[in-house]
C-alpha positions in Angstrom: 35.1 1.4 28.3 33.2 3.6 25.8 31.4 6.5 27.5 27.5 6.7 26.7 25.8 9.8 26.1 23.9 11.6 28.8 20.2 11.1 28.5 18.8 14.7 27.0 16.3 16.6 29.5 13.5 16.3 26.7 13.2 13.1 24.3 10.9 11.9 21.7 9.9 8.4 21.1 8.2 8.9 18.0 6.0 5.8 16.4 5.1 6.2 12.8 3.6 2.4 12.8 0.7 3.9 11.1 1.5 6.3 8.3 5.0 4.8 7.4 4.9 1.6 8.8 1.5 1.5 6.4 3.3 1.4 3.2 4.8 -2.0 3.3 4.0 -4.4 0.4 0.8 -6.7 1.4 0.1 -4.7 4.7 -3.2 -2.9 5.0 -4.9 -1.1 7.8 -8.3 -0.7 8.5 -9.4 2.4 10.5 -10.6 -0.1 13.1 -6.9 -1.7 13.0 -5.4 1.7 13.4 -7.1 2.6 16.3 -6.2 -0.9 17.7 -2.7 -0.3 17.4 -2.4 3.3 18.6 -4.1 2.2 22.2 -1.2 -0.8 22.3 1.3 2.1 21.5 0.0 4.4 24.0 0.4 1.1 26.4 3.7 0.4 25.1 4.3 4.4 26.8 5.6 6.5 23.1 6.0 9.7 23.1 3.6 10.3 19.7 1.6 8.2 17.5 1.9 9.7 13.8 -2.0 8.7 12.8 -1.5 9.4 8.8 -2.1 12.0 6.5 -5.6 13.7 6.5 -6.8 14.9 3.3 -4.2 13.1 0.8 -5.9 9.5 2.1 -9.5 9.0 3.2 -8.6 6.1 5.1 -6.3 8.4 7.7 -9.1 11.6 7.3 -11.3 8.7 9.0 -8.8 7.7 11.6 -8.5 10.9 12.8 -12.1 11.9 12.4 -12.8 8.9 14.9 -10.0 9.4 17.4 -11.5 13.2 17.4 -14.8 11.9 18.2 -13.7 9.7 21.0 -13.4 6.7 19.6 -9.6 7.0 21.0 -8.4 7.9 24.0 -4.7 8.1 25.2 -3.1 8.3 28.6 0.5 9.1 27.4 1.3 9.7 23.7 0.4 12.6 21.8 -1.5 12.1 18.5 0.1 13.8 15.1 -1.2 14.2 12.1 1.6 13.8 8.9 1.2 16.1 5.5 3.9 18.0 3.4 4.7 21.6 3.1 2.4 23.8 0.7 2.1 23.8 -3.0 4.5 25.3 -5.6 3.2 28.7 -6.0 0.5 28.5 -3.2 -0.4 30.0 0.3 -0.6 27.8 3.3 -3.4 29.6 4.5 -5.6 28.7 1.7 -3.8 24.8 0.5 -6.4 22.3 1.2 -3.7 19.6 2.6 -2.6 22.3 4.9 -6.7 23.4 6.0 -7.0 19.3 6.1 -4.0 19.1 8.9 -5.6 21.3 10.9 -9.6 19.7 10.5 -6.9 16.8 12.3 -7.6 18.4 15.4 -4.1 17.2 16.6 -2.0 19.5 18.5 1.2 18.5 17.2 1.8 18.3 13.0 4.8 16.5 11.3 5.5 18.8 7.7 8.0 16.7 5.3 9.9 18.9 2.9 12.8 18.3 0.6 16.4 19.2 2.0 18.1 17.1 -1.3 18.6 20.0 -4.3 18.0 17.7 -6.9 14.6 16.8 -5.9 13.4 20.3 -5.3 14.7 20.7 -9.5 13.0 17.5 -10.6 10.6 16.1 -8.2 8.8 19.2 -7.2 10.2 21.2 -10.5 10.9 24.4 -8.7 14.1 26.2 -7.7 15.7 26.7 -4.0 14.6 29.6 -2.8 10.9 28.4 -3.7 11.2 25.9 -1.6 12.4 27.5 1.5 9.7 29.5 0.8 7.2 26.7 1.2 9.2 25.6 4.7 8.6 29.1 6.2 5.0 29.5 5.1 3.9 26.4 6.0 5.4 26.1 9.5 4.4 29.7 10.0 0.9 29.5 9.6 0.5 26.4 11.3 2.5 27.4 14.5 0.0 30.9 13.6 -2.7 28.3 14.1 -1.5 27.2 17.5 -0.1 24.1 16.7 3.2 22.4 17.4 5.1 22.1 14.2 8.1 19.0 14.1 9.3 18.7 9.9 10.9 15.9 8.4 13.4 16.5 6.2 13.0 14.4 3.6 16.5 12.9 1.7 18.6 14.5 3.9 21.3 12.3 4.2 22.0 12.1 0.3 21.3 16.0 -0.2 24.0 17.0 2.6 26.7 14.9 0.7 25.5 16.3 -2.7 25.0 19.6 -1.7 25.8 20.2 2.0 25.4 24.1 2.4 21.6 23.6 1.3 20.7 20.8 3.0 21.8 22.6 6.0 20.1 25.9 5.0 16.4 24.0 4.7 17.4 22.7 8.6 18.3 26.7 9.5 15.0 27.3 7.3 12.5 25.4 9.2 13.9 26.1 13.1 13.7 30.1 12.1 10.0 29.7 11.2 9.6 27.6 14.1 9.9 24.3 14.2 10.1 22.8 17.2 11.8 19.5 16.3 13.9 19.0 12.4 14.2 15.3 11.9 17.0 14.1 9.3 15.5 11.6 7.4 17.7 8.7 5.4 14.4 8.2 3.5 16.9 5.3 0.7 17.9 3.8 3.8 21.6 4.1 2.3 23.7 5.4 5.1 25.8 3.4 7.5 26.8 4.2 11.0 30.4 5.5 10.9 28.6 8.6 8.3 26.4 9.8 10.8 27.8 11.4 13.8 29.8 13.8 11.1 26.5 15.1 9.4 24.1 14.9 12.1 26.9 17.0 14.1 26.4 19.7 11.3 23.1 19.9 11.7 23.3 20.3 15.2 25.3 23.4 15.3 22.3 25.7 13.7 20.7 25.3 16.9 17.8 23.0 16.6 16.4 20.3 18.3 17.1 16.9 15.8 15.3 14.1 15.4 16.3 10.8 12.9 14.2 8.5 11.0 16.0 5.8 9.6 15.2 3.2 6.9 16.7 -0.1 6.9 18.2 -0.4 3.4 21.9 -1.1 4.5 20.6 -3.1 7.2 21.6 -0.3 9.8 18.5 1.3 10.6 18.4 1.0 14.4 22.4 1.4 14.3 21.8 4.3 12.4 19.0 5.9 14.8 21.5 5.3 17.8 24.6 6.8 16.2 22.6 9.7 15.5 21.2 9.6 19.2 25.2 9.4 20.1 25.6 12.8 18.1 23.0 14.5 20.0 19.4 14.1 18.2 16.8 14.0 21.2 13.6 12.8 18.8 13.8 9.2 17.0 11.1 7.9 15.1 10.9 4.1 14.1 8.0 1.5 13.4 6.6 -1.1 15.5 8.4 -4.5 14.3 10.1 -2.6 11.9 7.2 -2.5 9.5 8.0 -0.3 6.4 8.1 0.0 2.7 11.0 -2.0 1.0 13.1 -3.5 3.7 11.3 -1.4 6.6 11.9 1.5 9.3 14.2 1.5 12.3 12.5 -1.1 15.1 11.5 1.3 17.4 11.2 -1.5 20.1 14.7 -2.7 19.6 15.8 1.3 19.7 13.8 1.3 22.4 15.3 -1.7 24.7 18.7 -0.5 23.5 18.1 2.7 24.8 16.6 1.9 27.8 19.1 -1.4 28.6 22.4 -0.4 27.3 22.2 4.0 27.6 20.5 3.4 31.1 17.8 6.3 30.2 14.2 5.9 30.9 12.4 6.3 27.8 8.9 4.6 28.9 7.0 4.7 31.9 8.1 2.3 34.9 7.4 -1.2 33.6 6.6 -0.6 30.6 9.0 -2.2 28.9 8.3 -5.5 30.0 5.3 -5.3 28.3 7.4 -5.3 24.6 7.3 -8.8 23.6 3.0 -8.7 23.9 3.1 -5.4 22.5 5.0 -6.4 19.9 3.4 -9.6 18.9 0.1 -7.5 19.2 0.6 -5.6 16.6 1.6 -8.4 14.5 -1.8 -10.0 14.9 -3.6 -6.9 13.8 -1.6 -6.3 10.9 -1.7 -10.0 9.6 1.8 -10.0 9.3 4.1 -13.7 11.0 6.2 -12.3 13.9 9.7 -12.2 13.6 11.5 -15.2 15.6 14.7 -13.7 15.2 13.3 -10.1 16.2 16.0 -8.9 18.9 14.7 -8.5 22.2 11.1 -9.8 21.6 11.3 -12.6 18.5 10.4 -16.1 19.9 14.1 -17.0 19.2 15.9 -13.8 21.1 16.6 -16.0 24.3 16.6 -19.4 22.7 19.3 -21.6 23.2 20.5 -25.1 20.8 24.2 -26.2 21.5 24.8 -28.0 24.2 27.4 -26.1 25.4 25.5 -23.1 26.0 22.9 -25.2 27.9 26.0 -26.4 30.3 27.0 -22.8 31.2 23.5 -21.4 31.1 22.8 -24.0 34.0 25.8 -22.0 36.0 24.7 -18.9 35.1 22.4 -17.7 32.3 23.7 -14.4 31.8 27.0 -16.2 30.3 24.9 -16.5 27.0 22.9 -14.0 27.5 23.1 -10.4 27.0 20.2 -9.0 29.1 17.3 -10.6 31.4 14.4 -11.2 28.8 12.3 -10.9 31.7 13.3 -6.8 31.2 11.4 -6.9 27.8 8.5 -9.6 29.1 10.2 -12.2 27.0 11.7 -15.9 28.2 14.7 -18.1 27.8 14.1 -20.8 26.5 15.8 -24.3 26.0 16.0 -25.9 22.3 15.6 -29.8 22.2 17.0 -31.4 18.8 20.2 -33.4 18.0 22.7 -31.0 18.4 21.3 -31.1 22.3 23.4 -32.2 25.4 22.7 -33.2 28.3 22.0 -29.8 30.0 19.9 -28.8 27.6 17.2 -32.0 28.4 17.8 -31.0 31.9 17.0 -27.5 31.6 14.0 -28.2 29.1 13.0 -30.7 31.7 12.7 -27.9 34.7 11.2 -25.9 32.7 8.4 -28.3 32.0 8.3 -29.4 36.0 10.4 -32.0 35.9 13.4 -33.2 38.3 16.2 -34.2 35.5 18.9 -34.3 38.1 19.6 -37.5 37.8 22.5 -37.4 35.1 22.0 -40.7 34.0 18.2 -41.0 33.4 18.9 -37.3 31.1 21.4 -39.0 29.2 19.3 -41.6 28.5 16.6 -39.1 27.6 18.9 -37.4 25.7 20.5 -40.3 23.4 16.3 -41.1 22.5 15.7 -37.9 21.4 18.9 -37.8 19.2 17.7 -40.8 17.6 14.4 -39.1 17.1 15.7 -36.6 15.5 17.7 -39.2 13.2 14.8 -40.6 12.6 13.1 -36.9 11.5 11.5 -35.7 13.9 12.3 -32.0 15.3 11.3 -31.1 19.1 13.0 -27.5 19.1 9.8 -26.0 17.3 7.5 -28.6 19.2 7.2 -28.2 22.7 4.3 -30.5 23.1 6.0 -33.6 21.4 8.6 -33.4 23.7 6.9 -33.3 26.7 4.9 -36.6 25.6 8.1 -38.1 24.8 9.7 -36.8 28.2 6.6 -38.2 30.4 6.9 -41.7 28.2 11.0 -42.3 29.3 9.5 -41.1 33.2 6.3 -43.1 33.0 4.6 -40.5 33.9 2.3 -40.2 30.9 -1.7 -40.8 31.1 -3.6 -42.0 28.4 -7.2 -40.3 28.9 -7.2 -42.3 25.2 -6.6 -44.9 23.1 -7.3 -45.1 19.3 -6.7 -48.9 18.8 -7.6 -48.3 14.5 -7.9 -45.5 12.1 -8.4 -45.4 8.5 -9.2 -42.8 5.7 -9.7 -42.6 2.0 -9.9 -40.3 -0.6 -12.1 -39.9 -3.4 -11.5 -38.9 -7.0 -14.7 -37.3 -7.1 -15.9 -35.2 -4.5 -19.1 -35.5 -2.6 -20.8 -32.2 -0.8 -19.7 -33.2 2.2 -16.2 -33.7 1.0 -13.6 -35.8 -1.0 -12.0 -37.6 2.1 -13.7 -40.1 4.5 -11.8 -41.2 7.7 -13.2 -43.7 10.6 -11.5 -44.1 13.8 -12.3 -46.5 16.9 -11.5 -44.8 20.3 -11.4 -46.6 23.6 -12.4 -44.2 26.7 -12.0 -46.5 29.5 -14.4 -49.4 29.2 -16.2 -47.3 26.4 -15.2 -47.8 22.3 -16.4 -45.8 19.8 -16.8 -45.9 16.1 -16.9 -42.4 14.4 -16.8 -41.1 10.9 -15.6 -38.1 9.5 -16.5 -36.3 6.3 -14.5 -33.3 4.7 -12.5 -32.2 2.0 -8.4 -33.5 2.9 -8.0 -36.5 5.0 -6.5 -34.5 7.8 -9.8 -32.4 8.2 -11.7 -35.6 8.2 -9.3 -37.4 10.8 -10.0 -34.5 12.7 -14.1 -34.6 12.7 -14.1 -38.5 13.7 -11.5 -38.0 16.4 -13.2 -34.9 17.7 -16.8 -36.5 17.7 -15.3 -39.5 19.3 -13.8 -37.6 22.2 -16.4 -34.9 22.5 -19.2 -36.9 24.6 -16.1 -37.7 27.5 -14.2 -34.7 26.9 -16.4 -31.4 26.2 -13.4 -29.2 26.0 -12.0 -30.8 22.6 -15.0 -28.8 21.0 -12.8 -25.6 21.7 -9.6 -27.1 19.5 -9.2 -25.7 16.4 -5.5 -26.4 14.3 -4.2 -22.9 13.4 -1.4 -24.2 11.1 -0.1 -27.2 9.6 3.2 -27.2 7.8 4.7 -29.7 5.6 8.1 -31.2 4.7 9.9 -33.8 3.0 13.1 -34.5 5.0 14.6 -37.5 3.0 13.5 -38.8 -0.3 14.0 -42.6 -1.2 13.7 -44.7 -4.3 10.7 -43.3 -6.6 7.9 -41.4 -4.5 9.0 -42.8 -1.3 10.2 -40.1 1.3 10.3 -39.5 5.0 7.6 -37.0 5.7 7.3 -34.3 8.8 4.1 -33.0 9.6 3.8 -30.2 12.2 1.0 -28.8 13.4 -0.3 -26.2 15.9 -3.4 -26.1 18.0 -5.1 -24.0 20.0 -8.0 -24.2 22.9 -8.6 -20.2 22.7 -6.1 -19.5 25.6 -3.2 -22.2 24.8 -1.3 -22.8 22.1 1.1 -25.7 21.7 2.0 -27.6 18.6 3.3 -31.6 17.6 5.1 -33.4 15.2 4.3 -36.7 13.4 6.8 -38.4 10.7 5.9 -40.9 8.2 6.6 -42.5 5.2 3.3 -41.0 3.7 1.8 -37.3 4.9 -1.3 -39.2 6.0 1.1 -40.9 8.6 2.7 -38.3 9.5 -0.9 -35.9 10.0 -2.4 -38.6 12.1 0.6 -38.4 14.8 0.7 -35.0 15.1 -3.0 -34.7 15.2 -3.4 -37.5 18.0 -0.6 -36.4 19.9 -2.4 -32.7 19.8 -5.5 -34.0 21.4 -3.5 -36.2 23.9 -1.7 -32.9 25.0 -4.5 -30.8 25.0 -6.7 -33.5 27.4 -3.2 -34.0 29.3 -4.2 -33.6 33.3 -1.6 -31.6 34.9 
């Protein structure tokens, strides 16, 4: 069995959510955001929160002008403000980036400079020894200043195999003038594991404390970070959900579980990391960008389990398909319903929805309806709320606080104010029917209103329902425009959220099922 490396006395989980994380394409934070999503980091229990860079963006000088006011407040992670060594030619002591790190009022500062030769000759278009020039004064003064000084350096990875006796010497450069921490940075994202232990070993033997920051180019980034953890850096840096320009940063929450699951060493605060999955899916929400289902550890779809035959040994024991408790990361197994389903699978869906399945006889007769469902289009694995209708209909355990005995809607070529769609629907509460009209532009927004007002004077709580998403899909097309059409949609009440399917011949079909079948859910009495 391969030996795993002893955790180090000191070590630095380092998020950079908000400076690198920032430059992916169609992401976009607001000061108010930022400051949102350093307090769930500081939750989450990292080590520092890089804010930005003061004085090259106004956006981060605000950020840290707030946090420096009060506005932010953190029990456990250290705030650190980003900028790059001094100008060609310059003094530290009088660069305006350099005086705009310190206005950061942060005690730590991360400093990126160039380790990669040819970028020191064409992006910065100086020589060498300029350059290590900038490294000293910078990290001089600012240490001068009081401050903690950790430097990235930048390109590492491609200048050690172009020129590995400078790369090194900028590392030997930055310690000497006091660095505390040198972080080698694969800023193309183009190494792969097996190259890292051999250069990250070089770096090591100046002397220095090493960090990594990883991009995920090759696809390696958080195998990456951990091969350079393996070969002794004590300081990783990562983004939350992998957030990054291109294809993204290291996932510092899978390099976090890894660590903390697989190494054994305790990176976070006692508990902490079972808050990862609501952490994670926080900072989605604030930075507008769709979770990741597949997201190791804390994607909707880590723990989620199809084929039947998983299902049948998960029911022994559900570490056989499992490789941790997803409980460890606040996630949850759960059990897929769709036609590649056995048995076990409706049995364990079934418990998890409170419902005794024991009886192998009654699931497989559950089973084979929901295989010809699924024949038939529809598709329970994504709609937890269909199923459990469908499940309480085989028990005869499903009320009806509704009926809609007739529905209709039309659609207009020319629009009105009010709309281009008109839909009416009869409901029967108990002894009570009701006619109701709905006006609005689509026929699904208009099914909606004349339900809703139907239901409304029995059933106050449908006024909190609002659908959230509704996706589309042809699943079989026939002669002409015929098709088989799947609807899902998803509904929430403000604290639940639970989404149905509907399949149809026509999307109007198919909408109405899923829209009915949401308010039947939602008024559900459990």
């Amino acid at each position: 069995m391969t030996t795993l490396p002893v955790a180090p006395d000191e070590f630095h989980l380092y998020d950079t959510t908000l400076r690198d994380g920032a430059q992916q394409e169609g992401l976009r934070l607001t000061v108010a955001d930022k400051l949102k999503i350093a307090r769930l980091l500081d939750d989450l229990g990292v080590t520092f929160i890089e804010g930005g860079w003061p004085g090259a963006n106004p956006n981060d000088t605000a950020f840290f002008a707030a946090a420096a006011s009060g506005e932010l407040s953190l029990k456990h992670a250290q705030l650190t403000a980003f900028g790059s060594t001094r100008r060609v030619g310059g003094k530290a002591s009088s660069d305006p980036l350099t005086k705009a790190l310190l206005d950061a009022e942060t005690e730590v500062i991360c400093l990126v400079a160039k380790s990669h030769d040819e970028h020191v000759f064409r992006a910065l278009r100086t020589d060498l020894a300029e350059n290590l020039a900038m490294v000293t004064d910078t990290v001089t003064f600012l240490t001068g200043e009081g401050r903690r000084v950790f430097v990235d350096v930048e390109h590492f990875f491609d200048g050690y195999r172009a020129n590995p006796t400078y790369a090194l010497e900028v590392v030997r450069t930055a310690a000497d003038a006091g660095a505390e921490v040198v972080v080698l940075c694969d800023t193309n994202g183009g190494m792969l594991p097996a190259w890292m232990g051999e250069i990250v070993s070089a770096a090591g033997a100046i002397g220095v404390e090493l960090g990594i920051h990883c991009h995920n180019d090759t696809g390696c980034a958080v195998a990456n970070t951990l091969a350079a953890v393996d070969a002794g850096a004590m300081h990783v840096q990562g983004t939350m959900n992998g957030h990054g320009e291109r294809t993204g940063n290291a996932d510092l929450i899978t390099v976090l579980a890894n660590l903390q699951l697989k190494y054994g060493w305790s990176i976070v605060p006692p508990g902490n990391l079972a808050k990862a999955t609501s952490i994670s899916h926080a900072v989605a929400a604030v930075t507008h960008m769709q979770p990741n289902a597949r997201q190791p550890y804390v994607g909707h779809s880590a723990f989620a389990h199809k084929a039947g035959l998983h299902a049948s040994a998960i029911k022994v024991d559900a570490n056989l398909y499992q490789h941790t408790d997803p409980t460890f990361v606040g996630n949850d197994m759960r059990m897929l319903v769709s036609d590649m389903a056995g048995r076990a699978n409706i049995q364990l869906k079934g418990g998890e929805l409170g419902f005794d399945l024991s009886d192998r006889d009654l699931a497989a007769k559950i089973t084979d309806v929901v295989k010809q469902r699924e024949a038939d289009g529809y598709s329970y694995e994504s709609a937890d709320a269909s199923f459990e209708l469908l499940l309480r209909d085989q028990l005869g355990a499903l009320t009806r606080p509704f009926e809609v005995p007739r529905w209709r809607v039309l659609t207009f070529s020319e629009p009105t104010d009010e709309g281009d769609s008109e839909a009416t629907v009869k409901v029967r509460v108990g002894s009570v029917v009701t006619d109701r009209v709905g006006e609005a532009y689509g026929p699904l927004s208009a099914l909606d209103i004349a339900l809703r007002q139907a239901l409304t004077p029995a059933f106050p709580a449908v006024e909190s329902y609002e659908l959230i998403d509704y996706k589309v899909r042809i699943i079989e097309m026939g002669s002409g425009t015929d098709a088989i059409v799947r609807v899902l949609i998803d509904t929430t009440d403000g604290e639940r959220t639970w989404t149905t399917v509907g399949v149809g011949t026509n999307v109007v079909e198919a909408s109405w099922e899923a829209l009915h079948d949401a308010y039947l859910w939602g008024l559900m009495p459990r």
